[in-house]
C-alpha positions in Angstrom: -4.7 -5.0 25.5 -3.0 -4.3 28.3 -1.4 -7.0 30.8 0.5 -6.5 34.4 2.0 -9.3 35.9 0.9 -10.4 39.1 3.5 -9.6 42.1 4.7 -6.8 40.6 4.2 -3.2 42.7 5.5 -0.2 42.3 5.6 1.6 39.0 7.0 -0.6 36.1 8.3 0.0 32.1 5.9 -0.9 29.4 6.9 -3.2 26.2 4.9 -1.8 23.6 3.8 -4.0 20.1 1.8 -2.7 17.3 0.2 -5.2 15.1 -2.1 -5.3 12.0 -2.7 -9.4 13.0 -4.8 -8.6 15.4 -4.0 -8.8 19.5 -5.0 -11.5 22.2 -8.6 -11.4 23.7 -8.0 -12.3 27.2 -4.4 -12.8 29.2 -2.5 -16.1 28.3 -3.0 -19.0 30.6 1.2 -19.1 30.8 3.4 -16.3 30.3 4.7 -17.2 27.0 8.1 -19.2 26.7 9.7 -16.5 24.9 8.7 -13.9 28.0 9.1 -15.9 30.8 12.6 -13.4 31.8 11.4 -10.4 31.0 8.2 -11.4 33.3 10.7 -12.2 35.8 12.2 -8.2 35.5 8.4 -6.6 35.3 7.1 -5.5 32.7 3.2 -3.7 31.2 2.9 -5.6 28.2 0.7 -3.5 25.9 -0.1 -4.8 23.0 -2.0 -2.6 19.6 -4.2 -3.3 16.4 -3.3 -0.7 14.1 -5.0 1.9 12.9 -7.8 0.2 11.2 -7.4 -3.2 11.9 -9.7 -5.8 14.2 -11.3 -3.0 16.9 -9.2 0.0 16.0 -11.0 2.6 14.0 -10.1 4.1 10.7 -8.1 3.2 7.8 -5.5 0.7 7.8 -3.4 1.8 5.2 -0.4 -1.1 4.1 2.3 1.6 3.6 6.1 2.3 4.5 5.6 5.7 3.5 6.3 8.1 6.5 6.2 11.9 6.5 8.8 13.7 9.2 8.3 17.1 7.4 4.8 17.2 7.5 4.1 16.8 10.9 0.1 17.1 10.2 0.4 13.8 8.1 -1.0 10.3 10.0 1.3 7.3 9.5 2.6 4.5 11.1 5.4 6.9 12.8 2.9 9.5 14.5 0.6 6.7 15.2 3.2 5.4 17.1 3.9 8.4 19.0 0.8 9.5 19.8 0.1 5.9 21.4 3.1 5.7 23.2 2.1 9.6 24.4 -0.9 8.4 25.5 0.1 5.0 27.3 2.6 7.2 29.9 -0.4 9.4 30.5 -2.8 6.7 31.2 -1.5 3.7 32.3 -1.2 3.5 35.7 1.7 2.3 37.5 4.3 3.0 34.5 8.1 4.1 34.8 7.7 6.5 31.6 9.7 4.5 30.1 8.5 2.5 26.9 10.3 -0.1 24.6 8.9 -1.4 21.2 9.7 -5.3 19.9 8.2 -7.0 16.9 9.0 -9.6 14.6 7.9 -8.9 10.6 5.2 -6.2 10.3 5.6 -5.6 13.6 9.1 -5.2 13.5 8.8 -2.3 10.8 5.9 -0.8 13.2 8.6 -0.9 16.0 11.5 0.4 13.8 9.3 3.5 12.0 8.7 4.4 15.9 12.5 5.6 15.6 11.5 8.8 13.0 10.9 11.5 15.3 10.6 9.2 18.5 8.8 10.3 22.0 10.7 11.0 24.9 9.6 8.0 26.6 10.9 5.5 23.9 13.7 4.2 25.3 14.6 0.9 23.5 13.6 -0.8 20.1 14.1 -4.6 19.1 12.6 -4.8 15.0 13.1 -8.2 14.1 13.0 -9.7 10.7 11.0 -6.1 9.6 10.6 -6.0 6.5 12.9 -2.4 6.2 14.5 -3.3 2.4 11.2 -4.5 0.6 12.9 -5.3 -2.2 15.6 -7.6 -1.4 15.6 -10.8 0.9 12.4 -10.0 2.6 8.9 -12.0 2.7 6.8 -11.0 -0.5 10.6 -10.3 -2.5 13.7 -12.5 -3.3 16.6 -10.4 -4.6 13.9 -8.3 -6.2 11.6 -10.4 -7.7 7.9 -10.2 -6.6 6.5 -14.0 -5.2 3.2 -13.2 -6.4 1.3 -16.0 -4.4 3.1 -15.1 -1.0 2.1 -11.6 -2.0 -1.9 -12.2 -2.9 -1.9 -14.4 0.5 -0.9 -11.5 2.3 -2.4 -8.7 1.1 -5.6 -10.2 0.8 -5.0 -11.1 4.8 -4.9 -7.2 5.6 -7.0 -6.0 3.1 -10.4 -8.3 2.8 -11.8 -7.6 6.3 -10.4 -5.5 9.0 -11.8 -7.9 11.8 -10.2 -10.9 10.8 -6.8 -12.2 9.0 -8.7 -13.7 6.1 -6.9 -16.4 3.8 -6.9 -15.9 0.3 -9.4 -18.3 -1.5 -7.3 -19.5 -4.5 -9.9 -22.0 -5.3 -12.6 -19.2 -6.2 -10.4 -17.8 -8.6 -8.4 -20.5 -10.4 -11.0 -23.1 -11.7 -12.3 -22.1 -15.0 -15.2 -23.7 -17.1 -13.4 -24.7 -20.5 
């Protein structure tokens, strides 16, 4: 999805988010409250399912793993790249200039944009990424796994790449005695 404000001419930066939750349909009826300055500087607002996920074809894979030596290897790093390569080539009206936010998933999707970056990444905001799975993040505390949180939130990304399905706990924890 991509979005230009209204008003705006001449060639603008784009903020760039990558998401496995899936992106908006059709513009917002407001500019969002926590966008209303940085609609006021002009900005392409592009936002990204990830590989796999809602319309974007093949896998989604739920992995941190990246691969800078093995530059033939697809991960959430090249696919970052080679989006941000091909937004500056086809969006009209862009500076060349791209910056990356997200909050969570998409946080980590905006920080792993940082291994072997493209020339036209110019800024990064990750926030609350998940970067040290193991301690003080969503599906740890201080190492140790919360095993509903985690079910939830696999099963979200996992079940069905067109929707963020809910784990059904009720299918699964009534037994017949």
């Amino acid at each position: 999805v991509i979005l230009r404000p209204r008003g705006k001419t001449g060639p603008l930066p784009i903020l760039f988010q990558r998401t496995p939750y899936g992106v908006p349909d059709a513009p917002p009826a407001k500019v969002p409250g926590n966008q209303v300055s940085l609609d006021k500087d002009g900005y392409i607002y592009v936002y990204q399912s990830m590989r796999g996920r809602f319309k974007s074809d093949g896998v989604f894979t739920l992995s941190t793993a990246v691969h800078p030596d093995k530059p033939k290897v697809t991960d959430e790093s090249t696919d970052a790249y080679d989006s941000i390569d091909w937004l500056v080539k086809h969006v009209k009206g862009n500076t060349g200039k791209v910056g990356m936010w997200g909050v969570s998933y998409p946080g980590f999707a905006a920080a792993v944009a940082l291994i072997g970056p493209h020339p036209a990444l110019k800024a990064v905001s990750p926030q609350a990424a998940w970067i040290d799975y193991w301690k003080s993040d969503d599906l740890h505390r201080n190492g140790a796994l919360r095993l509903s949180y985690a079910t939830d939130w696999l099963s979200m990304l996992q079940l069905d790449k067109t929707t963020d399905t809910d784990f059904q706990y009720d299918r699964y924890d009534t037994y017949d005695w």
